[in-house]
C-alpha positions in Angstrom: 27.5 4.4 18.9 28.0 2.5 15.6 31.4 1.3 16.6 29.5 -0.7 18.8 27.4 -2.4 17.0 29.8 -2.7 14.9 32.2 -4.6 17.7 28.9 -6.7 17.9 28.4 -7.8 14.5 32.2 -8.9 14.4 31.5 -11.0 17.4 27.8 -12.6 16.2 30.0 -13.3 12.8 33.1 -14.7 14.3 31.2 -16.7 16.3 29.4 -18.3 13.5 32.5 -18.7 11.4 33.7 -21.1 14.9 30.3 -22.7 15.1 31.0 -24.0 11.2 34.0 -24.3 11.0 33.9 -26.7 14.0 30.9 -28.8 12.3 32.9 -28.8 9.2 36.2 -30.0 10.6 34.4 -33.3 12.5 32.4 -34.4 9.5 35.3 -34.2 7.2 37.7 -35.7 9.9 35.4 -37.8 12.2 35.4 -41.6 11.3 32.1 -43.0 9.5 30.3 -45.6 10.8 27.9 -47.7 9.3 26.0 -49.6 11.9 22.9 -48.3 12.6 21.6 -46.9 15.9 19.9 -50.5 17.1 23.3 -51.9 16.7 25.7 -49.3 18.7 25.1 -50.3 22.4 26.9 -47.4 24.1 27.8 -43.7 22.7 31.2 -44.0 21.6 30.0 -47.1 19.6 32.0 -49.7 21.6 30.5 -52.9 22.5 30.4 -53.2 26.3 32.4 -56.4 28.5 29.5 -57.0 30.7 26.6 -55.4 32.4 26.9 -52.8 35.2 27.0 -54.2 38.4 24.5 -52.1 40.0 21.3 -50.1 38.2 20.4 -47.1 39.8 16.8 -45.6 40.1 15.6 -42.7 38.2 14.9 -41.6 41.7 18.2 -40.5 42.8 18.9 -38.4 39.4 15.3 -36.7 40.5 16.9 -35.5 43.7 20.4 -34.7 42.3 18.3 -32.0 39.5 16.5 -31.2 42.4 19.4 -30.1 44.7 21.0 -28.0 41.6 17.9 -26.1 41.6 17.7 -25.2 45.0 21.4 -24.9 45.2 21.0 -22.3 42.2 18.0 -20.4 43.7 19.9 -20.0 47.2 22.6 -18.9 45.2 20.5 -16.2 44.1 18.8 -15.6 47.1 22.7 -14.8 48.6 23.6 -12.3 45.9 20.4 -10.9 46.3 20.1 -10.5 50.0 23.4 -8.5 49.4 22.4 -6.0 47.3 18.8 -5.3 48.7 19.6 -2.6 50.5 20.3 -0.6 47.4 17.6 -1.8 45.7 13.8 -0.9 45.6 10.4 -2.9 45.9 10.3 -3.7 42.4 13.4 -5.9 42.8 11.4 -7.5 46.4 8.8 -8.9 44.1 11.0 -10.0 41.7 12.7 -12.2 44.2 9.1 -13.1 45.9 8.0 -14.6 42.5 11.7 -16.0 42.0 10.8 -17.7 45.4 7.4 -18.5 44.6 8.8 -20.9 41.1 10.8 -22.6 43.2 8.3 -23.3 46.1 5.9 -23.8 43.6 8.2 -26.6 41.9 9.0 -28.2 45.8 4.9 -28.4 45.6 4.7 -30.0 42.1 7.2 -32.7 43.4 6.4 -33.7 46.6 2.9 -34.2 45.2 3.9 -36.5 42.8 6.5 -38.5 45.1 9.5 -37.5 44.1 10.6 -37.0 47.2 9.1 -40.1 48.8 12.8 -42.6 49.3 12.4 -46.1 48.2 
């Protein structure tokens, strides 16, 4: 019993160790920049050539977020279907509330016309 936890606690602390030693290594290797954040026009600090050619609507990234969700949930709603035979009711109203978020969140954003294409 202890020798897991103790396997745990090896994990949680080598983990840790990573996490800093990874922060440590960038700051004492990253470059420094001096410019301040109204300054830098794109991430990597680099001064673009010209402007995009096209802008794109906050629109379509709506219905990209929109199709991972539902692409998640029918995931879910496979591996789910799968297994219910050896499963109970508890586990039916699990997946009728899992249902009931998503349907709920369809709702939300056809109402406010996320779905509407323009």
């Amino acid at each position: 019993m202890t020798q897991d936890y103790v396997a745990l606690g090896v994990l949680i602390v080598a983990g840790i160790a990573f996490f800093a030693f990874a922060v440590i290594a960038s700051d004492m290797l990253g470059r420094r920049r001096s410019a301040s954040a109204e300054q830098i026009l794109t991430e990597d600090g680099t001064q673009p050539i010209a402007e995009p050619p096209v802008r794109f609507r906050v629109g379509y990234f709506v219905y990209a977020l929109m199709l991972l969700v539902f692409d998640v949930g029918v995931v879910f709603l496979y591996l789910w279907a799968v297994v219910f035979h050896r499963m109970g009711a508890f586990v039916l109203i699990q997946m009728v509330v899992f249902a009931g978020v998503l349907v709920s969140g369809l709702v939300y954003a056809w109402k406010e016309g996320a779905l509407e294409w323009r």
